[in-house]
C-alpha positions in Angstrom: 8.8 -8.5 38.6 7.9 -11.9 37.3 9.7 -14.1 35.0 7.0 -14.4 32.2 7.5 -16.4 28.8 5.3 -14.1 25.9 2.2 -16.2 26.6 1.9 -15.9 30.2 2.5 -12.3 29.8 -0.6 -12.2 26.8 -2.5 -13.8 29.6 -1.5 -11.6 33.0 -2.2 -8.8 30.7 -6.0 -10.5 29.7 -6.4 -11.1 33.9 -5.6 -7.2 34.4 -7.8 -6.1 32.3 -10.6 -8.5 33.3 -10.3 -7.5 36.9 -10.2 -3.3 35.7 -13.1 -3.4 34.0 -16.1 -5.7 33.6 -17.1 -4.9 29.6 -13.9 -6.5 28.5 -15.1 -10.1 27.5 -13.0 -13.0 25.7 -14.2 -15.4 23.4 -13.4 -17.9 20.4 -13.2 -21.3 19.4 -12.0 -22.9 22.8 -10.8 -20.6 24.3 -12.8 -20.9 27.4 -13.0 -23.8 29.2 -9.8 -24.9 27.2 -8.1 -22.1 27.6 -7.3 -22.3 23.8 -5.4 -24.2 21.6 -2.3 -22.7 22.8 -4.1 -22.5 26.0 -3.5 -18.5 26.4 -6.6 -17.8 28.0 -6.0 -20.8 30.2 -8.0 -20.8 34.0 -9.2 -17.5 32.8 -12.7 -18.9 32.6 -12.7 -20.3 36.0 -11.5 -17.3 37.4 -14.0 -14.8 35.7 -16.9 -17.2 34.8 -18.3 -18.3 31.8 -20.3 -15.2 31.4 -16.6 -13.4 30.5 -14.7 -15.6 28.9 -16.4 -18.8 27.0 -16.1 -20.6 23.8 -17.8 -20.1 20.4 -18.7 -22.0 17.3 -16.3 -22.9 14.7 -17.5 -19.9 13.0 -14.8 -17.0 12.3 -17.1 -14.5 10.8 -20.3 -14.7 14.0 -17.3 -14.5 16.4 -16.1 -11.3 14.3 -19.7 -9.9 13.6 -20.3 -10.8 17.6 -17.3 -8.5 18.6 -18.6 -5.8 16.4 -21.8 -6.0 18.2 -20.9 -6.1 21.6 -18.5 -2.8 20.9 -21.3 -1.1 19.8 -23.1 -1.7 23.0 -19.9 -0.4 25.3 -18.5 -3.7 25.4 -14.4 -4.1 24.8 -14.5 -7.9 23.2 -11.3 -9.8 23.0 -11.8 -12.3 19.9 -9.4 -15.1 18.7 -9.2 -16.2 15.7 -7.8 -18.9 16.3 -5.0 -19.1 13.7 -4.1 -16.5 11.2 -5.5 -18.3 8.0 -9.0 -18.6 9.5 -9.2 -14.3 9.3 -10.7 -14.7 5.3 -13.9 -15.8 7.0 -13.9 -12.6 8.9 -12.7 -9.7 6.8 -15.4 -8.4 6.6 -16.6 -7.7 9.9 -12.8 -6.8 11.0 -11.4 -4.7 8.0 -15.1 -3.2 6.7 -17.4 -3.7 10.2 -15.2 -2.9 12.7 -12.7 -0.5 11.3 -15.0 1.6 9.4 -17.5 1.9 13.0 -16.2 5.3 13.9 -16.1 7.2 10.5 -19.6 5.8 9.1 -21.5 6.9 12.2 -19.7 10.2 12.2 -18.2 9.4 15.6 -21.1 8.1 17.3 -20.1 4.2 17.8 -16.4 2.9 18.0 -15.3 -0.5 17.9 -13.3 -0.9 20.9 -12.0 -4.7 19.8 -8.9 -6.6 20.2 -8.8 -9.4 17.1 -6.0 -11.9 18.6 -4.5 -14.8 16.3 -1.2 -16.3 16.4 0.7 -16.6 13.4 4.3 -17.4 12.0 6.4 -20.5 10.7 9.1 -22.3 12.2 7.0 -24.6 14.1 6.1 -27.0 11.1 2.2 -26.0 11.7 -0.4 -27.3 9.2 -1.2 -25.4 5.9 -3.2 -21.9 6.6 -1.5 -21.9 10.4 1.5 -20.1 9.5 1.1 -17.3 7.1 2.2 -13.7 7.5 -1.3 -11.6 6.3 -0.6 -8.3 8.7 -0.1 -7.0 5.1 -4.1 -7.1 4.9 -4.7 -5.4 8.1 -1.8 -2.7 7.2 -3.9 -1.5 4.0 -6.9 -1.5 6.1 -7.4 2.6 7.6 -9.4 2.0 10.6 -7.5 -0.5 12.3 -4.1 -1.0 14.6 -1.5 -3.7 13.7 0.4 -4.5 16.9 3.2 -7.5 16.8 5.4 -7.8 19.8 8.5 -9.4 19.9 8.9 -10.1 23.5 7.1 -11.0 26.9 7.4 -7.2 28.2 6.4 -5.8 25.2 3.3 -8.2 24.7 1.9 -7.3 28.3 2.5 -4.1 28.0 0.9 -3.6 24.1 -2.1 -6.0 25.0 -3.2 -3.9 27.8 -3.3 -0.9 25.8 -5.0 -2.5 23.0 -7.4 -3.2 25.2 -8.3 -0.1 26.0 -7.9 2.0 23.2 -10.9 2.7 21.6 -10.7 1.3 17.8 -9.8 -1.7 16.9 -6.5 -3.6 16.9 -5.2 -6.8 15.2 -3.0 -8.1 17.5 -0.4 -10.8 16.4 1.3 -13.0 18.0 4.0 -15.5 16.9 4.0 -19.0 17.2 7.3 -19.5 17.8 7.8 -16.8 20.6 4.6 -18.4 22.7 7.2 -20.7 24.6 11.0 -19.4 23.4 12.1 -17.7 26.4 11.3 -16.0 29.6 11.9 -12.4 30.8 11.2 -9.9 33.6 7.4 -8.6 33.5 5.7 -6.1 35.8 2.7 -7.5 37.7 -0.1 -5.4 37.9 -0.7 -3.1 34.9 1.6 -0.8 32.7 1.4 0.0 28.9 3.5 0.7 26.3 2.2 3.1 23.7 0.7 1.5 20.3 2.8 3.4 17.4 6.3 3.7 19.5 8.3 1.7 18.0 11.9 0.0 20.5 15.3 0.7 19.2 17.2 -2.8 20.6 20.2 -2.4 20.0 22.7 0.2 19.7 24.4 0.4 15.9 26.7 2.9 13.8 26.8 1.3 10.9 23.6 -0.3 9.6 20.4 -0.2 10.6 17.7 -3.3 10.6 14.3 -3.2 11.2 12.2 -6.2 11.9 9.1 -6.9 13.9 8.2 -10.0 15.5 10.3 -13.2 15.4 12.5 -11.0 12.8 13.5 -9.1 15.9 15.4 -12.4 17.1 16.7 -13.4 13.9 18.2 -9.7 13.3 19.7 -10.0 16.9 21.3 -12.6 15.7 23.0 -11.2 12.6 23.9 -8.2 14.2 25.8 -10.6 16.9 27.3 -12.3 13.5 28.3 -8.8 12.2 29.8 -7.6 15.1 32.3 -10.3 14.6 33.4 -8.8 11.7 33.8 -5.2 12.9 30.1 -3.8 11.6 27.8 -2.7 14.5 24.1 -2.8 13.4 20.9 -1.0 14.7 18.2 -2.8 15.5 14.7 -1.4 15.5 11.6 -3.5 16.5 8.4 -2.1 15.2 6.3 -3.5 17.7 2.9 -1.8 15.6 3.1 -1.7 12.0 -0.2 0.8 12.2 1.0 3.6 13.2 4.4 3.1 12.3 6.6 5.2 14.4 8.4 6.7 10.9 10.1 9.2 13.3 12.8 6.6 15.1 13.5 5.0 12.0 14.6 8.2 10.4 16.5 9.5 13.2 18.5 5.3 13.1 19.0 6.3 9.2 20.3 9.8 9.9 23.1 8.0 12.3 23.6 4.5 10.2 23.1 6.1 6.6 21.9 2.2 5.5 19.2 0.1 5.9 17.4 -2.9 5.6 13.9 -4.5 6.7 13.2 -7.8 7.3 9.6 -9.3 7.8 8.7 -12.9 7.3 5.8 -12.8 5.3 6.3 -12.9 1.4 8.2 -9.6 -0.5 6.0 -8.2 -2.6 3.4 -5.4 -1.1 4.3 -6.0 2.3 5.4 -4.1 5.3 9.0 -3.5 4.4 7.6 -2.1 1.3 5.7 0.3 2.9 8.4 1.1 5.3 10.9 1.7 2.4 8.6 3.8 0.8 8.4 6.2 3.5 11.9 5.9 4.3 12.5 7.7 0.8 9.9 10.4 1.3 11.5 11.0 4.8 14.8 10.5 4.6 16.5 9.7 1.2 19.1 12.7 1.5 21.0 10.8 3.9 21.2 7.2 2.5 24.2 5.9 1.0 22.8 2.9 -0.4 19.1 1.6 -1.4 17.6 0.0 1.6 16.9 -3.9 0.9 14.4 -6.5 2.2 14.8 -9.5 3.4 11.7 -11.3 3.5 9.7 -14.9 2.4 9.9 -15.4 -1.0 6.7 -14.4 -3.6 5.4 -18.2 -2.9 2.8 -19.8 -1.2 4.0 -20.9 2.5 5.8 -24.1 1.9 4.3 -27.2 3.7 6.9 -27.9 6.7 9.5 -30.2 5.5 10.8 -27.1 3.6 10.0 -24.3 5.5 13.4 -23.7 7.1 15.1 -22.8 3.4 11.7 -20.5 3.1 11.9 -18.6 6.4 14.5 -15.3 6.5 17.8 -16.4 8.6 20.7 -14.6 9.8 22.8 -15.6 6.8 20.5 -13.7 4.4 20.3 -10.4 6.6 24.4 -10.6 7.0 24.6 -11.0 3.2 21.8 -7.9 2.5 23.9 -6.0 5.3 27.4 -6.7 3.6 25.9 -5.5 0.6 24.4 -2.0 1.6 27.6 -1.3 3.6 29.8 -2.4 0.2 27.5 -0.2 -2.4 
């Protein structure tokens, strides 16, 4: 075991796959000799040559359209985008190129392709940095939405996107690049895309988050605790496939629920996950599940962002409520 924060793990993961197989390639706006602007890919380059890893124009849509194809040819590209609100220049080529490959050549091509970006507020980033948009790549058939939460997780989940055989938007939040360190395997291990981690034990209520939400549920649940109510915690870790199966079988125990995502309410993932929480298992709810979530509003420039961003207080207040219905 090493003690890994989530970016060193993103990277060890990278190196693995580098050294198992010679079509995997990484590329994007500095993120070669750099190492990229959060310097991920950092000394990657120098250990792999430029031939494997190197940089690319300012150009979101020919480093999108480039990945496309380089999977055609057998390739298995890793390209950043280098922060989430740059992806509008590539939609097409990741959500009409790349995730329609395998169905409009009836199976002959795939597009083996890992699209990297960080995302998420609490950092006080620029305008466009910090947005939530897995909700684009969620309504998008074709393509895996992974977000992990944690160092392990994010070795584990990179490797596999990696290798799997369509494409994956992988996320990954600003604010857990540098937060903490954990134990991580060296050498290689995955953890299967679509299974998602229950983290903590609860009889009472059950929260589901994914991402930095994973902390700031831990955190109510500690708060809730303290007043006698013992909350389930379930991380997501992909969004697509959503692992509908562990979520029921927390409701079935808890009888109450609530998601939390960062990203604005409307039409998002908690939606979705509500929804199929009533097709699944509305018989044994005793209470309407609730969101906790950004409001409908355009990511607030940084001086305000912390009254914008979901806290503990607001998931304690949803969870008093469900429990009180």
């Amino acid at each position: 075991m090493a003690q890994m924060n989530m970016l060193e793990a993103i990277r060890d993961a990278m190196r693995v796959e580098l050294k198992r197989d010679s079509n995997v390639l990484i590329f994007g706006e500095d993120a070669g000799k750099v190492g990229g602007v959060f310097r991920v890919t950092e000394g990657l380059q120098e250990e792999f040559g430029e031939d494997r890893v190197f940089d690319t124009p300012l150009a979101e849509s020919a480093i999108a359209g480039m990945a496309v194809g380089m999977g055609i040819q057998g390739f298995r590209p890793i390209a950043e985008i280098q922060f989430v609100g740059f992806i509008y220049e590539a939609l097409d080529q990741m959500f009409v190129q790349a995730a329609r490959m395998r169905y409009r050549s009836g199976g002959r091509y795939n597009s083996p392709i890992v699209f990297r970006t960080p995302f998420g507020g609490g950092v006080k980033a620029a305008e466009l940095h910090t947005d939530s948009l897995e909700g684009l790549a969620v309504q998008t058939p074709g393509i895996k939405v992974v977000i992990p939460s944690n160092p392990y997780d994010a070795k584990g989940l990179m490797i596999s996107a990696i290798r799997d055989n369509d494409p994956v938007f992988f996320m990954e939040h600003l604010n857990l690049y540098r937060a903490f360190k954990a134990d991580v395997p060296e050498g290689e291990y995955t953890i299967e895309i679509g299974k998602a981690n229950v983290v903590r034990e609860g009889s009472d209520v059950t929260i589901i988050a994914y991402g930095m939400m994973v902390h700031t549920a831990v955190k109510a649940a500690d708060e809730l605790e303290k007043q006698g109510i013992k909350a389930e915690i379930i991380d997501l870790r992909s969004l697509v496939p959503l692992d509908i199966d562990t979520i029921v079988a927390s409701i079935q125990k808890t009888n109450r629920a609530i998601v939390v995502q960062e990203a604005q309410k409307t039409s998002g993932v908690a939606a979705e996950v509500i929804a199929q929480i009533n097709e699944k298992a509305i018989l044994h709810l005793e209470a309407p599940v609730l969101r906790v979530s950004g409001p409908d509003t355009v990511y607030p420039f940084a001086q305000i962002e912390d009254a914008w961003l979901p806290t503990p207080a607001r998931i304690v207040a949803a969870a008093q409520k469900v429990l009180n219905f």
